[in-house]
C-alpha positions in Angstrom: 114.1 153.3 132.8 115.3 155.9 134.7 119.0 157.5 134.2 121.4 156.8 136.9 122.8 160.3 137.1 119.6 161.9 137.1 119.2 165.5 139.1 117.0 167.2 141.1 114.9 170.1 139.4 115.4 173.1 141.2 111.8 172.9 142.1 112.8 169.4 144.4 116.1 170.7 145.2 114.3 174.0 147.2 111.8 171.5 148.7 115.1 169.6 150.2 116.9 172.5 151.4 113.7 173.7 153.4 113.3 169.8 154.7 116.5 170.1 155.8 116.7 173.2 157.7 113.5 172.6 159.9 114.5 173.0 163.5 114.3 169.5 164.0 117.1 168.5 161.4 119.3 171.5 163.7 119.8 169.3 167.0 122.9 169.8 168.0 124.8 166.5 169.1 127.6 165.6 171.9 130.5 164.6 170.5 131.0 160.6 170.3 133.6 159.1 172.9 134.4 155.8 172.1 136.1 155.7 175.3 133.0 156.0 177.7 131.4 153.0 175.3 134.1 151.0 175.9 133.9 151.4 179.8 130.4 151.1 180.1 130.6 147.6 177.8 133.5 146.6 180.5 131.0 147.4 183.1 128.1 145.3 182.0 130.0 142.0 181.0 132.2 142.7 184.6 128.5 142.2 186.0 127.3 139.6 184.4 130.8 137.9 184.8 130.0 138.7 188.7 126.6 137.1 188.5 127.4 134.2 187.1 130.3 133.3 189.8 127.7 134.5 192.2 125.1 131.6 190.5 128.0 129.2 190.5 129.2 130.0 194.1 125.5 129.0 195.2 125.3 126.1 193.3 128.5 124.6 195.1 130.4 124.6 191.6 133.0 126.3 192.9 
């Protein structure tokens, strides 16, 4: 069985550290707003809210 606090050999830990600097692991990312999220998930149930009165409206249920 294998030991739970087992290392790397420097061997593994060099092929990590050039996996991990490719250019594709560099992407820089936009910072997260939680506050655009929450106003485009406002957004889509306001619509769907819309569209259901609208199916309601035109089914004479309101």
């Amino acid at each position: 069985m294998a030991e739970k606090n087992r290392q790397l050999s420097e061997e593994d830990m060099a092929r990590v550290e050039e996996y991990l600097s490719l250019p594709i692991h560099q992407v820089e990312r936009k910072p997260y707003r939680p506050w655009v999220l929450l106003l485009v998930l406002w957004v889509v149930v306001a619509a769907l809210g819309g569209v259901s009165l609208l199916f309601a409206w035109m089914n004479g249920l309101l």
